[in-house]
Backbone bond lengths (Angstrom), bond angles and torsions (degrees), N, CA, C in turn:
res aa  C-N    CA-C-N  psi(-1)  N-CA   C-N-CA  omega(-1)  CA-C   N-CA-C  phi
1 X - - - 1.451 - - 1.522 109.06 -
2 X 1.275 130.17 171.15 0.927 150.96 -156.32 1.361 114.62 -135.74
3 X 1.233 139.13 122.48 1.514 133.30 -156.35 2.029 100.95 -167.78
4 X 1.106 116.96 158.69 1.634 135.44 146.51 1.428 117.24 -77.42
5 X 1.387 104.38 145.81 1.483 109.60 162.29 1.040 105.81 -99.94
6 X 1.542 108.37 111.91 1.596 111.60 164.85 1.374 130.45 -81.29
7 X 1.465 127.81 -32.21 1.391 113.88 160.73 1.922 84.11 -140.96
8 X 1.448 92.93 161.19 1.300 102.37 -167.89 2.238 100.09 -150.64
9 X 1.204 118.52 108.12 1.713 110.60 -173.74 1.221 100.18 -95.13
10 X 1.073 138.32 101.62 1.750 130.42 161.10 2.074 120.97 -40.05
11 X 1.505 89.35 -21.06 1.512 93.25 -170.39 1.790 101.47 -63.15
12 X 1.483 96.55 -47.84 1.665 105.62 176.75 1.516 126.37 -75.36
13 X 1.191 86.58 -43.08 1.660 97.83 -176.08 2.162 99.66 105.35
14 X 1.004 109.75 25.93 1.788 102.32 -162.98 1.336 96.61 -146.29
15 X 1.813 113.05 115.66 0.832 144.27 133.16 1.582 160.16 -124.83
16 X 1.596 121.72 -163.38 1.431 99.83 -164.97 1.710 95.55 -115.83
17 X 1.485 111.14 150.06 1.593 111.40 162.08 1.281 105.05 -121.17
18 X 1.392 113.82 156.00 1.312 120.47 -177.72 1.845 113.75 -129.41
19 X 0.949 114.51 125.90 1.797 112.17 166.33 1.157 128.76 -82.66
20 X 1.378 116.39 168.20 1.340 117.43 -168.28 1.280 128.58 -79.10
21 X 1.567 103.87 9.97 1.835 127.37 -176.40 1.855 90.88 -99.30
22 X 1.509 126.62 -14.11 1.064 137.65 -145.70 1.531 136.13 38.76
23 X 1.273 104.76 47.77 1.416 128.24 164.92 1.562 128.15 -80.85
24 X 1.245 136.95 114.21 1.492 133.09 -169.47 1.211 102.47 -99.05
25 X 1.286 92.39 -172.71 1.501 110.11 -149.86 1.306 98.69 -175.06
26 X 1.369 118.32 98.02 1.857 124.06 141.46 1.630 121.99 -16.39
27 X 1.234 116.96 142.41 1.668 95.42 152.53 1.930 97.80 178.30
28 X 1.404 106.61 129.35 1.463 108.94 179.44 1.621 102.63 -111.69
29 X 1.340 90.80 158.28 1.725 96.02 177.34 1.405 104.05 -131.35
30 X 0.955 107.52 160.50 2.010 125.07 178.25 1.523 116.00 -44.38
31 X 1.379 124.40 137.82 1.030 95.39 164.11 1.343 158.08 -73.62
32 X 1.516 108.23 132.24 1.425 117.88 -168.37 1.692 106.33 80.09
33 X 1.382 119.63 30.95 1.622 108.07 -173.67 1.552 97.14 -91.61
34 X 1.368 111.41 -24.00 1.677 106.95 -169.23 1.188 133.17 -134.13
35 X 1.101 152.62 139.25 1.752 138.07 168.66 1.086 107.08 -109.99
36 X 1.309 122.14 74.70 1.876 108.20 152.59 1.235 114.74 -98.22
37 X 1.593 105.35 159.90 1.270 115.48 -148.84 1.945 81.60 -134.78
38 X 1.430 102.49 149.87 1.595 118.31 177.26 1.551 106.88 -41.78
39 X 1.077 115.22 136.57 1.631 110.38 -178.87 1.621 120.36 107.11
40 X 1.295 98.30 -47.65 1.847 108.46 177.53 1.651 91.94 -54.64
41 X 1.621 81.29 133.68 1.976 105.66 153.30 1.323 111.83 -94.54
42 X 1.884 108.16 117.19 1.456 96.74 158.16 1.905 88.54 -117.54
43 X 1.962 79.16 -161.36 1.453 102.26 177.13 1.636 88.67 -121.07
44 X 1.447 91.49 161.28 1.315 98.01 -173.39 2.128 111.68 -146.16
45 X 0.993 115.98 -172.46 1.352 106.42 154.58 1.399 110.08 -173.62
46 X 1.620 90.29 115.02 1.883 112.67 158.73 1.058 132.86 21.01
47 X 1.319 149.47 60.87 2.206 126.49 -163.43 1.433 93.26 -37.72
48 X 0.782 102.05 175.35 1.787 141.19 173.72 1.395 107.41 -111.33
49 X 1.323 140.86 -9.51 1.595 135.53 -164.33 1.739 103.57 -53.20
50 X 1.129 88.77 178.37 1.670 102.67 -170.16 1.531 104.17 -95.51
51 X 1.819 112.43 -23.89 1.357 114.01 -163.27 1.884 101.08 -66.67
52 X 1.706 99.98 174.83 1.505 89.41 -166.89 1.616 81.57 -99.49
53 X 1.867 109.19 -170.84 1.713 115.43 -160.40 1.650 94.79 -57.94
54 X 1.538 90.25 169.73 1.239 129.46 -24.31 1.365 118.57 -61.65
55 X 1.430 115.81 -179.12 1.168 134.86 -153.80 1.619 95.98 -107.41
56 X 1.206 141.33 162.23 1.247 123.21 167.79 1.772 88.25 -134.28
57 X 1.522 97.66 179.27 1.278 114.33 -151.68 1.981 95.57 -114.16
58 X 1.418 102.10 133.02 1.086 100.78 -174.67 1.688 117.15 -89.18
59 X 1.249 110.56 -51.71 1.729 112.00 175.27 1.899 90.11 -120.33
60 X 1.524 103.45 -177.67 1.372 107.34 -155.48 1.562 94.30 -168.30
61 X 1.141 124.31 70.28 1.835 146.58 153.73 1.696 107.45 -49.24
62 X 1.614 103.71 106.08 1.339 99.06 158.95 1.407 98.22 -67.17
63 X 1.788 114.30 176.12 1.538 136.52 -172.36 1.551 99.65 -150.83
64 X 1.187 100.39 -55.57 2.026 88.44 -179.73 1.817 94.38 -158.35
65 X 0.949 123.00 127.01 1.130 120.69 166.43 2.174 137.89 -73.96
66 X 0.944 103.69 111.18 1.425 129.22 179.57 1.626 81.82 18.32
67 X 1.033 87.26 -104.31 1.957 104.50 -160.65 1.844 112.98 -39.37
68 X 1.209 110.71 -6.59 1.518 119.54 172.72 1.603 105.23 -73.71
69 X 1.078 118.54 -42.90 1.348 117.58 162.18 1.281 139.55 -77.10
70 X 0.777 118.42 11.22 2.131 139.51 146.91 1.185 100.89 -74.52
71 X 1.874 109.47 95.66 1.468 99.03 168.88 1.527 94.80 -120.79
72 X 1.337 105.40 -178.32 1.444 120.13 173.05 1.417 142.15 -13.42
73 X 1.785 87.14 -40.95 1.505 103.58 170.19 1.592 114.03 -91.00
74 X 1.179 115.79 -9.39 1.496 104.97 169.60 1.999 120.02 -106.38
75 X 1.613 88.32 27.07 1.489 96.43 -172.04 1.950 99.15 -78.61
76 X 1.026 112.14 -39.46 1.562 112.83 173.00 1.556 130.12 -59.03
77 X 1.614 110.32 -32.70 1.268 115.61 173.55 1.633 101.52 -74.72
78 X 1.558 115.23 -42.18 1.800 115.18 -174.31 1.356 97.77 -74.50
79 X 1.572 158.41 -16.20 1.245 140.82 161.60 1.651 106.24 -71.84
80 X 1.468 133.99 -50.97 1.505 123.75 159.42 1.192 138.97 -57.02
81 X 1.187 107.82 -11.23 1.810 104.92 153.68 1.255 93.37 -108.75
82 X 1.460 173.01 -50.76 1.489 116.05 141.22 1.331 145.01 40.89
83 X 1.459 86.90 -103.00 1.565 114.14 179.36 1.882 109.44 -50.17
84 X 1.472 98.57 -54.32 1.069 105.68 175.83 1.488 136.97 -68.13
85 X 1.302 117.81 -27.31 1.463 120.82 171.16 1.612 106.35 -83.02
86 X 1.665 113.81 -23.16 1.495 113.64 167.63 1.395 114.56 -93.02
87 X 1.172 117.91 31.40 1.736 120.09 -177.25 1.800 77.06 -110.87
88 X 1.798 106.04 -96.76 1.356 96.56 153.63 1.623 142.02 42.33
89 X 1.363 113.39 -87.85 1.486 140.33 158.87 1.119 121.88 -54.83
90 X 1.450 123.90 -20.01 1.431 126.36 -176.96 1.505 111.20 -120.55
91 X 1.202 120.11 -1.52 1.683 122.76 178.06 1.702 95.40 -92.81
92 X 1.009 107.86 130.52 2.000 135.37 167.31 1.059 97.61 -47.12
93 X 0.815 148.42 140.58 1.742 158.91 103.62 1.523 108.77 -21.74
């Protein structure tokens, strides 16, 4: 399957992926085997355990990492939210 890493802690090694049906998925890795970071596409595949959901994730394949996919054409939308979360920051309350 094919899924996002939605949050991912290096301190633990344990995080969540999510698919595009928006279904999650648990999943820890060894220590120090991996760094993904929120955003990376891997592939992954399902445990098999007997316990009921969630389901946890048995292996965990990066595919392209988050920020590899910011290309050229999405350089205009990432300077306007920019602009905008630093417009934002500077107006008084």
């Amino acid at each position: 399957m094919l899924g996002y890493v939605l949050v991912f802690r290096p301190a633990t090694g344990v995080g969540t992926v999510v698919t595009e049906t928006g279904q999650t998925y648990p999943f820890a890795t060894r220590d120090g085997e991996s760094d993904f970071h929120g955003g990376d596409l891997v592939e992954f595949q399902v445990g098999t355990d007997e316990r009921p959901a969630p389901s946890t994730i048995d292996q965990v394949e990066l595919v392209q990492k988050g920020a590899d996919r910011l290309t050229v054409g999405h350089d205009p939308l990432v300077r306007e939210l920019y602009r905008t979360v630093h417009m934002e920051t500077l107006v008084a309350p």
